[in-house]
C-alpha positions in Angstrom: 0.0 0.0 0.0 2.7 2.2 1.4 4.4 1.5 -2.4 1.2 2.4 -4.3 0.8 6.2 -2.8 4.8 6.9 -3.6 3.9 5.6 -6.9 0.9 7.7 -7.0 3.0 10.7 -5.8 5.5 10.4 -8.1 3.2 10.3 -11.1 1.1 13.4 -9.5 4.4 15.2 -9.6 5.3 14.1 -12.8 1.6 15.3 -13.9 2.3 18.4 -12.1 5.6 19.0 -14.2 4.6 18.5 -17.4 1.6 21.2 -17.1 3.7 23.8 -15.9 5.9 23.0 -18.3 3.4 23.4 -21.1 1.7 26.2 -19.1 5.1 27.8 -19.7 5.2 26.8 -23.2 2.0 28.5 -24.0 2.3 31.2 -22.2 5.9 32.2 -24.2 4.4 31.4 -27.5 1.8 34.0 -26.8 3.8 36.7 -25.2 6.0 36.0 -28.5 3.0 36.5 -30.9 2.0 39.5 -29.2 5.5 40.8 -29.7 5.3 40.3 -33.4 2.0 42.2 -33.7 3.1 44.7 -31.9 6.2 45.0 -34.1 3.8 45.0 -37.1 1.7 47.8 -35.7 5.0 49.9 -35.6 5.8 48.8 -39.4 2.3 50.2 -40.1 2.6 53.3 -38.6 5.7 54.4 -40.0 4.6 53.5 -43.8 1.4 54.9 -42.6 3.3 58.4 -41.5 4.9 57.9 -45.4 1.9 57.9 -47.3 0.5 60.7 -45.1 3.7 63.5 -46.4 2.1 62.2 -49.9 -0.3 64.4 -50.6 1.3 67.4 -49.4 4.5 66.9 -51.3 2.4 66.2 -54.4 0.8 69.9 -54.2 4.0 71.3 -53.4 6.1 70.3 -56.4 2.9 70.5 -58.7 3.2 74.2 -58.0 6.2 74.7 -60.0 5.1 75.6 -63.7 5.5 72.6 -66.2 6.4 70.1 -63.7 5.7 66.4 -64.9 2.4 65.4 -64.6 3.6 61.7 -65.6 5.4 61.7 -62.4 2.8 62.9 -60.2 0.3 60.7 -61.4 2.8 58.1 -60.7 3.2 58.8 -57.2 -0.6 59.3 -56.7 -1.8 56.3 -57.9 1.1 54.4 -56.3 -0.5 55.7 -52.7 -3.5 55.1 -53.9 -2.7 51.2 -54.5 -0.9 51.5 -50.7 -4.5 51.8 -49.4 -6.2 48.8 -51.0 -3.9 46.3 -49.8 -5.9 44.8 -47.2 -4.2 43.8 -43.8 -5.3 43.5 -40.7 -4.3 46.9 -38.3 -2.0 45.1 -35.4 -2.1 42.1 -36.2 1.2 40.7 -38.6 0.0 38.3 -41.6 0.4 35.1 -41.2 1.2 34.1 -45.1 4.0 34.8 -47.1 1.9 36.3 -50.0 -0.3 38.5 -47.9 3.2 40.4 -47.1 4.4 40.1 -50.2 1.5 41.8 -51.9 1.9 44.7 -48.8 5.7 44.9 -49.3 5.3 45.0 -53.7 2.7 48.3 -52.6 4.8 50.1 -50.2 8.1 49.3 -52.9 5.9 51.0 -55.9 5.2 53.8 -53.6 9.3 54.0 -53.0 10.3 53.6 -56.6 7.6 56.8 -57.5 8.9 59.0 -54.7 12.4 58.6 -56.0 11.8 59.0 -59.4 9.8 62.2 -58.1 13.1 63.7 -56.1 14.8 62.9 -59.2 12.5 65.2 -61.4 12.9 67.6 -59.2 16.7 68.5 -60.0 15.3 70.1 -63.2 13.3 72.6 -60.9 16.2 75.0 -59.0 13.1 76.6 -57.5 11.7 73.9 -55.5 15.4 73.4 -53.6 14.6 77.0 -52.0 11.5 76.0 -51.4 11.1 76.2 -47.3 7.7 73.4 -47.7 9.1 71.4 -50.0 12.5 71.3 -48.1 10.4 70.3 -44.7 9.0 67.8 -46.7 12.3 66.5 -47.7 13.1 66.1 -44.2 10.1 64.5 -42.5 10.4 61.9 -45.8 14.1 61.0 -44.9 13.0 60.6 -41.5 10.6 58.3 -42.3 12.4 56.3 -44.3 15.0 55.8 -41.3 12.1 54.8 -39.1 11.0 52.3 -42.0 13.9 50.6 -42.1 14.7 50.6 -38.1 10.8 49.3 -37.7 11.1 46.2 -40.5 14.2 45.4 -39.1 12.6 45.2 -35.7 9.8 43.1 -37.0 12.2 40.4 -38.7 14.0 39.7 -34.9 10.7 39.5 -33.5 10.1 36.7 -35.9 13.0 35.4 -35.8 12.3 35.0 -32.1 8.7 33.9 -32.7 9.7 31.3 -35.2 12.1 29.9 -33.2 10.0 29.0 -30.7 7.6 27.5 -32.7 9.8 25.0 -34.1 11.8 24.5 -31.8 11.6 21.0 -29.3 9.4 20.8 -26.9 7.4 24.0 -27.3 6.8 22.8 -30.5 4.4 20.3 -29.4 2.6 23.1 -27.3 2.6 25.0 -30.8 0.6 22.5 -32.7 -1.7 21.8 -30.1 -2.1 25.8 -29.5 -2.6 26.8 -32.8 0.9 28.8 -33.2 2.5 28.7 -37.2 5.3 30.4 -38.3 5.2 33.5 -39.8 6.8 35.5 -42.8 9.6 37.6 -43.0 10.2 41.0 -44.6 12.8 40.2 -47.8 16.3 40.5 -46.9 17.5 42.9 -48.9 20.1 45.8 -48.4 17.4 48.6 -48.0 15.9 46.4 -45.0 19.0 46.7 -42.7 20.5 50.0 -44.1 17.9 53.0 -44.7 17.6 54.1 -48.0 19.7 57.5 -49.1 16.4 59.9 -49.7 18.2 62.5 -49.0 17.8 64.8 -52.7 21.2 65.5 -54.0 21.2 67.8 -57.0 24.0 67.9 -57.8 24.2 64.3 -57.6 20.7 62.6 -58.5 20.3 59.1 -56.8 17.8 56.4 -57.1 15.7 55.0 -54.1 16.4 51.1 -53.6 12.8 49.6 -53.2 11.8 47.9 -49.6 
């Protein structure tokens, strides 16, 4: 009898164990999810603050007599297809394409704002502009904050992921309904913010995220 209860005991405590352990599990995944959405919610903001300066700079530089219409309309409709990619506010997709498609949007809008700047050389007065210079500046800024906030993101996936897969809180990951999720692209302009900054005197192109 006296050997059945320490058996007892022991498997109570092994019971015991186990649940904290996956109590633990659980409870790490989520706090790592969370993490990720909140990351996200800082990616969207700062894109968000982007496609804000938009209109503004749009007005400014159409000001100038016989500036290119082409180019405005490219930059317009380039924040116009920002806003019809569809993902959820705070919470970071879970699919590779649904960031894709969000990343390919936010890349036209780049490309269009570059070739913009570019324009601009052949317009001496914009550079004395005092709006268009401010402008200039908040864009930069934001484009540092991109960068910073997507790299950001990718460690808090990275951390996320890890977890996921990894042995035993993998089991708790199945069982919980935790996947994996997607990465921004690795490419240069993720890790080193791109150089927005107008030169005229030397024009340069704006790598897309």
């Amino acid at each position: 009898m006296k050997r059945l209860w320490v058996v007892l005991i022991g498997m109570g405590l092994l019971a015991l164990i186990f649940l904290l352990g996956a109590v633990g599990s659980y409870n790490g995944l989520a706090t790592s999810a969370q993490g990720v959405d909140q990351q996200w919610a800082q990616v969207q903001n700062v894109y968000q603050r982007r496609a804000d300066l938009v209109p503004n700079l749009v007005a400014t530089v159409s000001g100038a007599a016989h500036f290119e219409q082409s180019t405005l309309v490219a930059v317009t409709e380039a924040r116009a297809s920002v806003g019809k990619v569809t993902v959820n506010p705070g919470t970071a997709p879970n699919d590779a394409a649904t960031l894709q498609q969000f990343e390919q949007a936010q890349g036209n809008l780049s490309n269009a704002l570059s070739r913009l700047l570019v324009v601009v050389e052949k317009y001496p007065d914009l550079k004395s502009n005092e709006n268009f210079l401010n402008l200039q500046a908040q864009l930069e800024g934001s484009e540092n904050r991109i960068a910073v906030e997507r790299e950001k993101f990718n460690h808090a996936v990275q951390d996320y992921n890890s977890r996921v897969v990894r042995f035993p809180t993998l089991i708790m990951a199945r069982l919980g309904g935790f996947a994996t999720k997607p990465y921004f692209s690795a490419a240069p302009s993720a890790a080193t913010p791109p150089p927005v900054q107008f030169d005229f005197g030397n024009p340069t192109t704006v790598p897309a995220h």
